[in-house]
Steps between C-alpha positions, in 0.01 A plus 500: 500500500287744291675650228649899535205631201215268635583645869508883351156423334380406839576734693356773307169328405484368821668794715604257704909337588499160374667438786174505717312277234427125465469426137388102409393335170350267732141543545337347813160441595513755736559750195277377305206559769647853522488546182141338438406741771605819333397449184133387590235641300770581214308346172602413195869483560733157620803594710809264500729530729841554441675636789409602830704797704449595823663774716585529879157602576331201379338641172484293275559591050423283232631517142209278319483413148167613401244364214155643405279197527343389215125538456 
């Protein structure tokens, strides 16, 4: 169960009920394609992901941990 102040902070960035999400520190392959997807063409920048949330509609938010590559 998601703690009370991590729920509040969701629902307001998120506007959404966390009720109606599906939140996983699991990453599967299938996010990772999704992921690889969106961010195509983004240089310069490595994405790690940390958790994947997805609502009733099937859209799909990442919270990354992101590094500048090193030239």
């Amino acid at each position: 169960m998601i703690k009370t102040d991590k729920r509040i902070l969701l629902e307001r960035v998120y506007g959404m009920l966390v009720n109606d999400l599906e939140i996983r520190n699991t990453i599967t392959a299938k996010d990772k394609r999704i992921l690889r997807k969106a961010l195509n063409g983004i240089v310069g920048w490595k994405f790690v992901p940390i958790f994947v949330i997805i609502n009733y509609k099937g859209d799909y938010y990442f919270i990354c941990k992101v590094k500048a590559n090193n030239r």
